[in-house]
Structures are given as structure tokens and as C-alpha cells.
C-alpha positions as CSV (number, residue, x, y, z in Angstrom):
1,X,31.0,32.1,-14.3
2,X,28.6,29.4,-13.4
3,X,29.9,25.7,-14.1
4,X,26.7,24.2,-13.2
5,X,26.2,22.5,-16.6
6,X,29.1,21.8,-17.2
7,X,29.7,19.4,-14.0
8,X,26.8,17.4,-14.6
9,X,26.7,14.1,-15.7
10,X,24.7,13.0,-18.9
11,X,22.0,11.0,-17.5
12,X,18.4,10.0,-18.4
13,X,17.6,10.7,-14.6
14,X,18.5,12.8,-11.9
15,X,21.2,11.1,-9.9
16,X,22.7,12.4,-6.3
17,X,26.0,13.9,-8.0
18,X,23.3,16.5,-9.5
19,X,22.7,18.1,-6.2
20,X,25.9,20.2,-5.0
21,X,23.4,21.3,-2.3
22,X,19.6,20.4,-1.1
23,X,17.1,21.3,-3.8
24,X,13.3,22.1,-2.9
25,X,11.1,20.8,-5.9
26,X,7.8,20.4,-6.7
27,X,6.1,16.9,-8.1
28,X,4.4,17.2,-11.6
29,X,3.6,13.6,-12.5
30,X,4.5,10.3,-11.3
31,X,5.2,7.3,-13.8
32,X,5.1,3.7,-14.1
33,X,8.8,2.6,-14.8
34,X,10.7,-0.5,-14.9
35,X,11.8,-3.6,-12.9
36,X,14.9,-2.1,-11.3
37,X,13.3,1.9,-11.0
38,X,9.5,1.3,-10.6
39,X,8.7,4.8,-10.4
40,X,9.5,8.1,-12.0
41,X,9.0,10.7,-10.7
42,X,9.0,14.2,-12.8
43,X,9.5,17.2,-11.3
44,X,9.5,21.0,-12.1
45,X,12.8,21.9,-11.3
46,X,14.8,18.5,-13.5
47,X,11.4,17.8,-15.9
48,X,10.4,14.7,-17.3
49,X,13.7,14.2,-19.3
50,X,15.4,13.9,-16.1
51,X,13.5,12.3,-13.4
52,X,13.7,11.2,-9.7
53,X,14.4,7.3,-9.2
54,X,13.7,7.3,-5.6
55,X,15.2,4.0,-3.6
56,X,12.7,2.2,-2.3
57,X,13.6,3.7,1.4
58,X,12.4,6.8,0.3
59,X,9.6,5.5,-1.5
60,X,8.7,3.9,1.7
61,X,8.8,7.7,3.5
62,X,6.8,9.2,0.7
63,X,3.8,6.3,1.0
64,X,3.5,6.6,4.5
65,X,2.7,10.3,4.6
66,X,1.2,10.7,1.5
67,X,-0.1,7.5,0.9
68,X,0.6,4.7,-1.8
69,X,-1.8,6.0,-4.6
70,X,0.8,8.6,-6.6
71,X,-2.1,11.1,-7.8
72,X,-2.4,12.2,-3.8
73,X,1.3,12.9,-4.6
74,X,1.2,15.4,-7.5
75,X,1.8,19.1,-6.4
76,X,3.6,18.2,-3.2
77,X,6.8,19.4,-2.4
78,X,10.1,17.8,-1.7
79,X,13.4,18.7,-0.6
80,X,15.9,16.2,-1.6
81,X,19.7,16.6,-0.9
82,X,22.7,14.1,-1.6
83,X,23.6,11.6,1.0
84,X,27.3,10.2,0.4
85,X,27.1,7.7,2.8
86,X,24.3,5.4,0.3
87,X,26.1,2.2,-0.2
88,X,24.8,0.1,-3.3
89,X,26.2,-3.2,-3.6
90,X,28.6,-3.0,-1.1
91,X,30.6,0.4,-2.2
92,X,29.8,3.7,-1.4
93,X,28.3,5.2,-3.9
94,X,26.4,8.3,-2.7
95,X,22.1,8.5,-3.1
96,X,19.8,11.2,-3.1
97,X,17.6,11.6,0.7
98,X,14.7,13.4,1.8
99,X,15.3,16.1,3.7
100,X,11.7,17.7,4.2
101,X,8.3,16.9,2.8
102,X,4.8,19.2,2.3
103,X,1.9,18.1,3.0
104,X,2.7,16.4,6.3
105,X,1.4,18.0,9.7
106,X,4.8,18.2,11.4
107,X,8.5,17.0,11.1
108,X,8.5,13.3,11.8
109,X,11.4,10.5,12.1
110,X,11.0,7.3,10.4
111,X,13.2,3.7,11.0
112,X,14.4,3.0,7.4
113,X,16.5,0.3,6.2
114,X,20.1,1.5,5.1
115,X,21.4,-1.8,3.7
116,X,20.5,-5.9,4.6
117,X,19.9,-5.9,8.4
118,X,20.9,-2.4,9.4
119,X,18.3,0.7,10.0
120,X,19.2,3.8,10.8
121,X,16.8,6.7,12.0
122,X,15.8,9.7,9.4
123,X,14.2,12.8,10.3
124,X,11.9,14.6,7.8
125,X,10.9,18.3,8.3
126,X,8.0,19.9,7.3
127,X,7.9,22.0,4.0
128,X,5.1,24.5,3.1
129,X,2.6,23.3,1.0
130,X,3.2,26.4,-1.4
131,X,6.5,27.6,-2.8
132,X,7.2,30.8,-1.0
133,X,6.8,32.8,-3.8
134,X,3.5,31.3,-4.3
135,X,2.3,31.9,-0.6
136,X,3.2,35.4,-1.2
137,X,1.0,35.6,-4.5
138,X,-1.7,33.7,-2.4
139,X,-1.4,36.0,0.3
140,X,-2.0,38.8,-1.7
141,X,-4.9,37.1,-3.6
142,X,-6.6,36.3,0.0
143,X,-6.3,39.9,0.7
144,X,-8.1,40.8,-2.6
145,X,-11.2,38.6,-2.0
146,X,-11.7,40.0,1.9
147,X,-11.8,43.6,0.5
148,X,-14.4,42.7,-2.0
149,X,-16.1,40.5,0.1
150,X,-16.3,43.5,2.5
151,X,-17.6,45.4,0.2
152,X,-20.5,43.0,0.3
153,X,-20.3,43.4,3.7
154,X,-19.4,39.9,4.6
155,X,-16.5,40.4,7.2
156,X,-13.1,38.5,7.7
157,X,-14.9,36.6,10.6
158,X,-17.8,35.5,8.5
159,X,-15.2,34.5,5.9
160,X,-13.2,32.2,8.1
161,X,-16.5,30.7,9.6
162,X,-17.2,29.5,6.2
163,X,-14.5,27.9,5.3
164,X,-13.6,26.6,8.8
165,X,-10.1,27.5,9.3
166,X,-8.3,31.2,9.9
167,X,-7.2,32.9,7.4
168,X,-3.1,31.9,7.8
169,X,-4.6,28.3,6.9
170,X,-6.1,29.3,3.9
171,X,-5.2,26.8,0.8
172,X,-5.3,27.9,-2.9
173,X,-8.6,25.6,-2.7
174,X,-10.0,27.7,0.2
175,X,-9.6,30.8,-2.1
176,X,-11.5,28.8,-4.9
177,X,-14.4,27.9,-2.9
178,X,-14.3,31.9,-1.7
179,X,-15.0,32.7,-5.7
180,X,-17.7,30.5,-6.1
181,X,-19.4,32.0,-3.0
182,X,-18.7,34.8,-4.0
183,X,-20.2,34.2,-7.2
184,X,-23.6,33.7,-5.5
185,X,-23.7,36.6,-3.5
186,X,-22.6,38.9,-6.5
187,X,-25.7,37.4,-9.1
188,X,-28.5,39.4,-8.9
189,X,-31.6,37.6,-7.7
190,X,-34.8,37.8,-10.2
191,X,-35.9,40.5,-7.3
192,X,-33.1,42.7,-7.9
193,X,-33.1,42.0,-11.7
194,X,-37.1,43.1,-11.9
């Protein structure tokens, strides 16, 4: 039997006792949210009825890779873990860290502040930009539009030319802008129609 639910606290937010282990989620929304939190941020593993309060350390690691307006942050990936060293207000407490980050171009390490005058060094890995499962799917769908786009005989290399990146690279947005071309090449022209 699974005691998951019944360990966790009752909370209007995701707090660091939550995560038994390091969790990998996915940003749906970021919100405006009071004095003490600032921002909200809903997720699609906890939802909006239990969002992530970040610190403003981790804030601070988010904005400098992703920047500070929070629509650049929607669809990126986090993996957040709990860190029982956090010490608010002078006791130990326990807070929830940053363990990796999407949409970075490699692992970095960042100077943040663990409490008045004392920093410590954190190191942030690189995570995906797609959920595994996803990559697979996207994979697949890739594999899709170079058949039929061979059928049209535009090959793989013409493909990659195009969108100006091999085809490991390739983005759910890549594979959008292959429909649209391929949209053009697949409409008759009033030539072909006549």
C-alpha cells in the first residue's frame, strides 16, 4: 500500500516536506501573489491548488536563465528536491531547491545567498526541454514528416537545411514549421489544378 496521501500535509501550496524524493515538473502558469510569496507558480504535477512558492534564491536562479518576464517561463521544466539544511528565521526548517532546469544550454553553478551574509555555491543541471515521454512521441512524429516529405522527394538533408539545425535538435516548433511547409508543397498550383 502506498501512503503517499496520507503523509502529506494540508497545505494551500507545495511545501519541501511534499517531496520524499526530487520531482521533475513542468510549469503551466505563473501568478502574481502576495507580499510575503510574490509568485506562484502552478505546475502540472501539484496544479494550481497547490503551487510552488519559490524563495527568492531560487527565484533568483530561475530569472537569470530564463529571464525575469514569467511568460518566457511557461512550459519549462524543473526539477525541484527538498533541501533540509533551509534555515528560516534562524531554525532549520527544510526548503524546496533546484536541482536541474530546461531550457538552459548546459549545467551551470550559481553564488546564492543561504541566509544574511553567507553564500554558498549551487549547481544546476541541464533537463531536456521535453518530458521523455514526449521526446519519444516527438521522435516518432519527426520520423513521420521525413517519410512524407520524401515522398515529395525533399530529403532529410534538405529538411535540416531548412530549418537550420540536425534533426536530434529538432523542437516541437521545428516540427510545426515542417507542416506549414509542407502545406505549400502539398497545394496544387493553378498549373496542376488546370
Amino acid at each position: 500500500m502506498d501512503i503517499t496521501k496520507a503523509i502529506q500535509p494540508k497545505s494551500d501550496q507545495l511545501n519541501a516536506d511534499d517531496l520524499a524524493q526530487p520531482v521533475t515538473v513542468t510549469i503551466t502558469d505563473v501568478r502574481q501573489g502576495n507580499a510575503e510569496q510574490p509568485v506562484h507558480i502552478v505546475t502540472d504535477v501539484y496544479g494550481d491548488r497547490r503551487p510552488w512558492k519559490p524563495a527568492k534564491t531560487m527565484l533568483r536562479l530561475m530569472a537569470s536563465q530564463w529571464g525575469v518576464e514569467t511568460t518566457a517561463w511557461h512550459g519549462k521544466r524543473v526539477t525541484i528536491y527538498r533541501d533540509p539544511s533551509v534555515t528560516f528565521g534562524g531554525d532549520t526548517v527544510g526548503g524546496i531547491r533546484i536541482a536541474a532546469m530546461s531550457g538552459i544550454n548546459r549545467a551551470f553553478t550559481d553564488t546564492v545567498t543561504i541566509k544574511r551574509g553567507k553564500r554558498s555555491k549551487v549547481t544546476v543541471d541541464k533537463l531536456p526541454d521535453v518530458a521523455p515521454q514526449q521526446q519519444h512521441d516527438l521522435a516518432d512524429r519527426i520520423g513521420k514528416a521525413i517519410a512524407a516529405f520524401d515522398a515529395l522527394g525533399t530529403t532529410q538533408a534538405d529538411l535540416e537545411q531548412h530549418i537550420g539545425h540536425p534533426v536530434s535538435e529538432w523542437t516541437p516548433d521545428d516540427l510545426q514549421a515542417l507542416m506549414g511547409l509542407y502545406a505549400q508543397k502539398n497545394t496544387p498550383t493553378d498549373e496542376e489544378q488546370a
